[in-house]
VOPAGU-2260 file (C-alpha; in pm, 1 decimal, decimal comma):
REM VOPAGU-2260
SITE   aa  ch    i         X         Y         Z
SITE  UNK   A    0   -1197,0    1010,6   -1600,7
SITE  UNK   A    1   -1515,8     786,8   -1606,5
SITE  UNK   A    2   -1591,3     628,3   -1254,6
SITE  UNK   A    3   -1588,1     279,8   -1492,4
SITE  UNK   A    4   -1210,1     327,6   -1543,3
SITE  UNK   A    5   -1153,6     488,0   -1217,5
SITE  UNK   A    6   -1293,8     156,0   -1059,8
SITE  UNK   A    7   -1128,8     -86,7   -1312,4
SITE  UNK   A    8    -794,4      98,9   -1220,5
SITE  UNK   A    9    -855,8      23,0    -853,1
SITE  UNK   A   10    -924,6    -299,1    -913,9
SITE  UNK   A   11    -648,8    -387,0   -1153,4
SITE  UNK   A   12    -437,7    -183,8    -891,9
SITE  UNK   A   13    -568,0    -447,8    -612,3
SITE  UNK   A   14    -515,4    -744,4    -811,0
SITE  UNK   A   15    -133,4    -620,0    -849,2
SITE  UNK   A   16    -128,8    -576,1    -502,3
SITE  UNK   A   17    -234,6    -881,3    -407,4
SITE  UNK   A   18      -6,6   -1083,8    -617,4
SITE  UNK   A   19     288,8    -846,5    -553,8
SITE  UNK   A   20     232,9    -931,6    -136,6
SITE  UNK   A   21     241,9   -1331,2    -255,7
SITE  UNK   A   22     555,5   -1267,3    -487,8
SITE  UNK   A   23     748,9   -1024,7    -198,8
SITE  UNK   A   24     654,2   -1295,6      36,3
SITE  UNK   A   25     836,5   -1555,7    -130,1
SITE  UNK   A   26    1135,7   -1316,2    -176,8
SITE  UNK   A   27    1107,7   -1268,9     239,7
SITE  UNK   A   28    1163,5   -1615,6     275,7
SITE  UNK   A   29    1416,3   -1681,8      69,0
SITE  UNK   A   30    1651,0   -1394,6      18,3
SITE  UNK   A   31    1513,1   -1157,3     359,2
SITE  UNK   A   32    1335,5    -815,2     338,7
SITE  UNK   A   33    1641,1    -567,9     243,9
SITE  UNK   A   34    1703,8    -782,2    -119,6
SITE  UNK   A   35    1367,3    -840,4    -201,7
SITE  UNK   A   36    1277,3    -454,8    -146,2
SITE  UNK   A   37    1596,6    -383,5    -322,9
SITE  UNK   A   38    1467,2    -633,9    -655,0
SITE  UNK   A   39    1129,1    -478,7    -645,1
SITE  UNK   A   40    1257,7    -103,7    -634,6
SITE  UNK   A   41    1552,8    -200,1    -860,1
SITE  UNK   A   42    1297,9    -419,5   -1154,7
SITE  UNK   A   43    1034,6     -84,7   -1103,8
SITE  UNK   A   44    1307,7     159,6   -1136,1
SITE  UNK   A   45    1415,3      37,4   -1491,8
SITE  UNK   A   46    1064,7     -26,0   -1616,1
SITE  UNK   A   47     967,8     340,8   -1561,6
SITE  UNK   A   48    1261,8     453,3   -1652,2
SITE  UNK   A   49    1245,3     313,9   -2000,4
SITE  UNK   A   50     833,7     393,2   -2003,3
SITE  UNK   A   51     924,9     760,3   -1879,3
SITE  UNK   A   52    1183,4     813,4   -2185,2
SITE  UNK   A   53    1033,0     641,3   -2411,7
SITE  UNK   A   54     656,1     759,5   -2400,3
SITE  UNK   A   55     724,0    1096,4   -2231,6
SITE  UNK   A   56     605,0    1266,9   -1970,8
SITE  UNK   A   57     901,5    1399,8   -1796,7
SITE  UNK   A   58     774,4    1733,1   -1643,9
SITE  UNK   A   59    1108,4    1772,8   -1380,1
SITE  UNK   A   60    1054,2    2149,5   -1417,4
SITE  UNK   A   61     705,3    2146,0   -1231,9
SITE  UNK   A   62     907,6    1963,1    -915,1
SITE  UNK   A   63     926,3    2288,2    -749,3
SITE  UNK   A   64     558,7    2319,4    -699,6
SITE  UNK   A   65     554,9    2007,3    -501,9
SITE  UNK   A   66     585,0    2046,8     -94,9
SITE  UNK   A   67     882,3    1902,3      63,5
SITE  UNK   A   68     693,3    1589,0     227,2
SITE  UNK   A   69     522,3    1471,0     -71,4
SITE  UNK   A   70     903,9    1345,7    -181,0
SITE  UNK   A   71     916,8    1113,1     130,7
SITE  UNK   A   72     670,4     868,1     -86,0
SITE  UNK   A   73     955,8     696,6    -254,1
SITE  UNK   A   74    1052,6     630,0     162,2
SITE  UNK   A   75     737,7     535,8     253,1
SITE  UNK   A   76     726,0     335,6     -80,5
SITE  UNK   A   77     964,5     115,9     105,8
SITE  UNK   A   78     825,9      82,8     394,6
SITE  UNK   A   79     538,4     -44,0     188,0
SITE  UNK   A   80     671,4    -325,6      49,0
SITE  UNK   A   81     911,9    -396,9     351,2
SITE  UNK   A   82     601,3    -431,3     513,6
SITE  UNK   A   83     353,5    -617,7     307,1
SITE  UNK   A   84     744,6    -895,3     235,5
SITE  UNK   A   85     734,8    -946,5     613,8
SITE  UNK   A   86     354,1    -962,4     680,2
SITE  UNK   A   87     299,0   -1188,2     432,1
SITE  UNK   A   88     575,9   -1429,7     451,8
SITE  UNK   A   89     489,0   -1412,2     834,5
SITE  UNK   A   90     124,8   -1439,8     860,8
SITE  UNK   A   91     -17,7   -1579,1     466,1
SITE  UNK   A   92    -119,6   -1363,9     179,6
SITE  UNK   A   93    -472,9   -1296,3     294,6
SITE  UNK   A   94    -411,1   -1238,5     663,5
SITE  UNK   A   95     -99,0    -977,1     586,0
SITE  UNK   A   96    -325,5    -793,1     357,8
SITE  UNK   A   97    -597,9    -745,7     567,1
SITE  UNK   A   98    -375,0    -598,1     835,1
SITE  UNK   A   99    -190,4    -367,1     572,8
SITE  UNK   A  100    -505,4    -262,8     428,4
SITE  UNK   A  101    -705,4    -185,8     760,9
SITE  UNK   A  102    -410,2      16,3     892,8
SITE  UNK   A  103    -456,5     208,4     601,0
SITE  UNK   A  104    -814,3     253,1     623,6
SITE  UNK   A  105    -789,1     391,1     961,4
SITE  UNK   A  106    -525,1     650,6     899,1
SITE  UNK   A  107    -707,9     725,2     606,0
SITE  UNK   A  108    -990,1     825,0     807,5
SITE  UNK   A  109    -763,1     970,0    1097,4
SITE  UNK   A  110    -573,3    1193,2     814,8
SITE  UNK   A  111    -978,2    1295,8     657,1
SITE  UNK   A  112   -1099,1    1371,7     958,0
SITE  UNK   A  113    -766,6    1632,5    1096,8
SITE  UNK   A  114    -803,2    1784,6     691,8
SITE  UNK   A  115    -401,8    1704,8     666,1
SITE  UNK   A  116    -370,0    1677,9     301,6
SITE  UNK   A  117    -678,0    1849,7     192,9
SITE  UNK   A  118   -1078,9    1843,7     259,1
SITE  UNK   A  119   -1193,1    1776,5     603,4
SITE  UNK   A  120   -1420,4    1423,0     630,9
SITE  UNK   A  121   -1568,3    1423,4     953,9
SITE  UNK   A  122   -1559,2    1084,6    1212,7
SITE  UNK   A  123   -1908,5    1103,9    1226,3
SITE  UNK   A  124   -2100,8     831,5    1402,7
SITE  UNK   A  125   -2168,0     627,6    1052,6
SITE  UNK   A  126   -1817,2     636,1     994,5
SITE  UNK   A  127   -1709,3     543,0    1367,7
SITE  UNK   A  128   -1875,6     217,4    1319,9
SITE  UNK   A  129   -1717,1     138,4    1030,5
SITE  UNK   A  130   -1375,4     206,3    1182,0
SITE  UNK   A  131   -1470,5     -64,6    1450,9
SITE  UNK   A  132   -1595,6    -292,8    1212,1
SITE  UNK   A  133   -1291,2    -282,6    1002,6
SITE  UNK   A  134   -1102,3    -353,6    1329,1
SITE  UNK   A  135   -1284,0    -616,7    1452,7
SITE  UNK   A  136   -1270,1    -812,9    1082,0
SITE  UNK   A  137    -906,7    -756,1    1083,6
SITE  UNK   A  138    -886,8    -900,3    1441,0
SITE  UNK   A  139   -1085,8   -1178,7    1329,2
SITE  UNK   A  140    -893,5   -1255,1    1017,4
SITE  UNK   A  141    -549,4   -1140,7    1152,5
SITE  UNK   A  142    -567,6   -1262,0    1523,1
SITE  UNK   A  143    -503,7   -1607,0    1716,3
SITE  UNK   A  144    -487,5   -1852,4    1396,3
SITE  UNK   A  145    -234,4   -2162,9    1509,9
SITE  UNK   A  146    -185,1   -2249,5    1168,5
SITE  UNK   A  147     -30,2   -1902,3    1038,5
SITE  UNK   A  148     365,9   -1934,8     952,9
SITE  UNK   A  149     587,4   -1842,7    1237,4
């Protein structure tokens, strides 16, 4: 794949995420974290259900291949959009982002750095700094505003 659509799919994919954290927020309010995880799982479920049948791509038999953690993603899943509901219904659309997004940045790094899931990314210096930086933004953004929601 061409870094052009490798890029537009990452930013497509942020978009989505950014409106899905507004739309889960609502949800929060209104109906609390447990139903509007349950809508979001439940509306995605059917979608790719029908896409999966209906285009293809359906390769169950090559499950076995696949290490035992990997199938804690649909958990994690969860505790993705738990998180960004309560975040962002708690603290506004911009400020729950940040925070989601610089926690993953640093595990990201964390996870590069230990070689968990593949090739080893050293915390070199360069990258140290931007670790901090990342930190200090999301303290800035993230930290001490009176007029977040409560």
């Amino acid at each position: 794949m061409s870094m052009f659509w490798v890029v537009l799919v990452g930013v497509v994919g942020g978009l989505a995420g950014a409106l899905q954290g507004q739309f889960l927020g609502l949800m929060e309010d209104k109906v609390g974290t447990l139903a509007s995880t349950f809508i979001t799982y439940g509306v995605g479920g059917v979608v790719i259900t029908v896409l999966m049948f209906t285009v293809g791509g359906a390769r169950f038999s090559d499950f076995r291949g696949i290490p035992w953690w990997a199938f804690t993603a649909g958990l994690m899943g969860l505790v993705i959009v738990s998180s960004i509901g309560v975040t962002v219904a708690n603290l506004s659309l911009g400020a729950g982002l940040t925070l989601f997004t610089a926690a993953s940045l640093v595990i990201g790094a964390i996870v590069d750095n230990f070689g968990w899931f593949g090739e080893i990314r050293d915390l070199d210096p360069r990258r140290l700094v931007g670790i901090a930086v990342v930190i200090v933004g999301t303290w800035l953004v993230v930290g001490g505003d009176s007029t977040t929601a409560s």
